[in-house]
C-alpha positions in Angstrom: 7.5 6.6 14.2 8.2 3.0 14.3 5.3 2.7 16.4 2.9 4.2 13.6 4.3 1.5 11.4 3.6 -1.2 13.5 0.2 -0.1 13.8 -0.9 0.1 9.8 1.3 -3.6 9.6 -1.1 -4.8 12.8 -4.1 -3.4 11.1 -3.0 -5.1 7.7 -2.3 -8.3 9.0 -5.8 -8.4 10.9 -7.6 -7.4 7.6 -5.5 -10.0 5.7 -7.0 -12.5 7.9 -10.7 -11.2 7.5 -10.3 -11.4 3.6 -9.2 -14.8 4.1 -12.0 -15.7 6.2 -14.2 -14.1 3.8 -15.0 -11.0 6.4 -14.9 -8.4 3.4 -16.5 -5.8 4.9 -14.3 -6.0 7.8 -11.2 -6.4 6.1 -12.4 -3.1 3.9 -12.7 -1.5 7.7 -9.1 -2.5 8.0 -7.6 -1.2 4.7 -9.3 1.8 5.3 -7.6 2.2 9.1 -4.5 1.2 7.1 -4.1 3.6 5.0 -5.6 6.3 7.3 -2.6 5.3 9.6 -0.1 5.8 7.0 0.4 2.4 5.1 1.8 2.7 1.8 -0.8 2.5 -1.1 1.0 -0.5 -2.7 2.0 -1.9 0.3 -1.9 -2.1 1.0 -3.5 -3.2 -2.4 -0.9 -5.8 -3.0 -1.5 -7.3 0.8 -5.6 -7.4 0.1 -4.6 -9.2 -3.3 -2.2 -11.7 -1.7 -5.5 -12.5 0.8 -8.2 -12.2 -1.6 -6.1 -14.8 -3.6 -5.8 -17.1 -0.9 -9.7 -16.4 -0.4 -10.4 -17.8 -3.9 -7.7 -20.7 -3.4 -8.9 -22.2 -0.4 -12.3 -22.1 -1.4 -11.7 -23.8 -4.5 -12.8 -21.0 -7.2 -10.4 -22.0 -9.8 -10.7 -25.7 -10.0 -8.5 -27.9 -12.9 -11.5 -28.7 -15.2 -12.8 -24.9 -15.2 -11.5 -23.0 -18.0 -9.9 -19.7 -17.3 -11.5 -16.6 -19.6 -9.3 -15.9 -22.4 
């Protein structure tokens, strides 16, 4: 079993990086072997917002003189 988890953490780190690198279709790839390899729900989601955040970050989305929606 502790194989089967390494597997689903390998495949989330890999898509975490493809988010980051702005690879979405690949890192949807990913989630989808994920999950399909027994990675938590949660575990998953929250990991593709953590890169998808960093995404936005590095590429400078939210700026300090844009306004954020209220």
């Amino acid at each position: 079993m502790a194989d089967a988890t390494a597997d689903w953490r390998a495949a989330l780190t890999v898509m975490s990086d493809a988010f980051i690198a702005g690879n979405n279709q690949r890192g949807e790839e990913l989630l989808s072997l994920a999950l399909d390899g027994g990675a938590p729900w949660d575990v998953a989601t929250s990991t593709v917002a953590q890169a998808l955040s960093a995404r936005r970050a590095s590429a400078g989305v939210l700026s300090a003189d844009v306004p954020l929606p209220s």
